[in-house]
C-alpha angles and dihedrals in degrees: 000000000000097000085048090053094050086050099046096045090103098059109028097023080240102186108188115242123169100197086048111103111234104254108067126057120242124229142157120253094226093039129015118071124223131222112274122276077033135094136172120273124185113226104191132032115253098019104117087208133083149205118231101240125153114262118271092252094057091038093077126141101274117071116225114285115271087255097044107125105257125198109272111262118256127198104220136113117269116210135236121317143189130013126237119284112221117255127270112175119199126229125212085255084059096043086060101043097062099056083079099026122103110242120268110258137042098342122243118322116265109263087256110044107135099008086140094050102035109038122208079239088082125083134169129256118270146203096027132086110341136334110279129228120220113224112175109303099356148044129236130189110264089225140002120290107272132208099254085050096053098047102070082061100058089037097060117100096215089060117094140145095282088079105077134074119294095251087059099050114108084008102075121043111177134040089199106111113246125259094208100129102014091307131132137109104301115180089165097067109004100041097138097030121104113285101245137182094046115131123228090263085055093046093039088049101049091047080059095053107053095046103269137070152231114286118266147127116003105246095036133301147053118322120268112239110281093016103101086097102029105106102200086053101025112080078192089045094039089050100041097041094049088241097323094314103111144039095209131039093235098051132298110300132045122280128192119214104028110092137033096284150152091014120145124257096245134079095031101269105194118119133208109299111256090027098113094059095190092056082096129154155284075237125019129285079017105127143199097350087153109033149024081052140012108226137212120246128198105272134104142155140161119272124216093189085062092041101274099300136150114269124178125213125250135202148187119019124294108214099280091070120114112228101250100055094044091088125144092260096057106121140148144165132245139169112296090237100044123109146178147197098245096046134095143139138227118202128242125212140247 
């Protein structure tokens, strides 16, 4: 990371930061300039050293309209984000209470927040995947994708490879999740579980298919470099962080106890989606954005540190995670092709 960022000083202002999180690019108040709409924003008192947000004014409760003009996409690395939240366990006392308690943060958003933005006109795709939930000007799945949810798409006979982004044509050659490490696509026992060990072309591919897509830019595309985290540009971050309120989906500060966590890798240890009620957020009837598993976002761009090849960007969790490290702004990239048993994905519309 630190050779890319000495390389790529000249075209993101990449500033390397070791305590800084990949996701958001790094800058200096007083130096670096951020990518429009962009600026730098110090995070904690005393660090000479920044990450590129937008400002508080523009930051608001309703994301850009779906035709508002976005950045073009580019397809480089970002560079570390966010620093760590302090620690807040929960006790069972705490567990119970907020089953009845409002969220932290801001509240629900007014009926009409975003009415001008995000017209009643638009509703949200139906009858494949999971019920979406519609937050300002776009939907997002209310869960991950689950196994009984992906079969009917490798099971349809209109479906083939075409059907899948140009850089994976003639790579990858199966949307049928893999079985390496107890995966596969299990209907029997894990009917209702996160689908897992499905690469980005598989999870890109099946949002299309069912008339949504992987989550990605607000306003349409793929994600800028060093915006994965970023609310105001990330439809994943908008929707986790309850429009840049919160770090974790769940409130501020770190909870134990809530979500899918600090499991081991083997056996697979996710659970049924929506089964950690409490897992809830950053809006409401949103679940297990950290958690159960980690899930592919729409970004992707070649890396000179892993021989050019094509990574894809990650975001959220999966359920070895500790607590304190599955935040909103988690994010990484990995091989496009790569998969694991505890990721997964859920789409995003329009």
């Amino acid at each position: 990371m630190r050779a890319w960022c000495l390389l790529a000083a000249a075209f993101l202002g990449c500033k390397y930061q070791p305590k800084i999180r990949a996701g958001v690019i790094a800058c200096d108040p007083g130096g670096v300039a951020c990518p429009a709409p962009y600026v730098c924003v110090v995070k904690a008192e005393g660090d000479p050293h920044g990450l590129c947000d937008l400002p508080p004014a523009d930051a608001g409760v309703v994301p850009p309209a779906p035709d508002a003009k976005a950045p073009a996409p580019m397809r480089d690395a970002g560079a570390d984000g966010a620093v760590d939240a302090a620690s807040d366990q929960a006790s069972p006392a705490d567990l119970a209470a907020d089953l009845s308690a409002p969220a932290e943060g801001p509240g629900p958003l007014p009926p009409d927040a975003g009415a001008d933005l995000a017209p009643d006109a638009l509703e949200c795709p139906s009858g494949k995947g999971p019920s979406m939930i519609k937050v300002g000007s776009f939907c997002i799945d209310s869960t991950e994708v689950t196994n009984a949810q992906y079969k009917p798409f490798v099971d349809d006979p209109s479906v083939n490879l075409m059907q899948q982004p140009e850089e994976c044509k003639g790579v990858n050659a199966s949307f049928i999740p893999s079985t390496s490490d107890g995966g596969g696509l299990n209907v029997t026992t894990r009917a209702d579980h996160p689908v897992v060990n499905v690469d980005w072309c598989d999870a890109w591919a099946y949002c299309r298919w069912a008339g949504k897509r992987l989550c990605g830019a607000i306003g349409g595309g793929p994600l800028q470099a060093g915006a994965a985290a970023v609310p105001g540009a990330s439809q994943w971050a908008w929707s986790c962080t309850r429009g840049g309120a919160f770090t974790y989906p769940y409130g501020t500060t770190v909870k134990t106890g809530l979500c899918n966590l600090e499991r081991s890798e083997f056996p697979i240890n996710t659970v049924p989606v929506m089964s950690k009620r409490l897992c809830q957020g950053g809006f409401d009837n949103i679940y297990d954005m950290v958690g159960n598993v980690e899930e592919w976002v729409d970004f992707c761009r070649r890396d000179p540190m892993r021989g050019n090849m094509l990574v894809c960007g990650v975001m959220g969790g999966p359920y070895t995670s500790k607590a304190l490290d599955a935040r909103c702004d988690e994010f990484y990239d990995d091989p496009m092709l790569d998969h694991w048993i505890a990721r997964g994905f859920r789409c995003c519309a329009p």
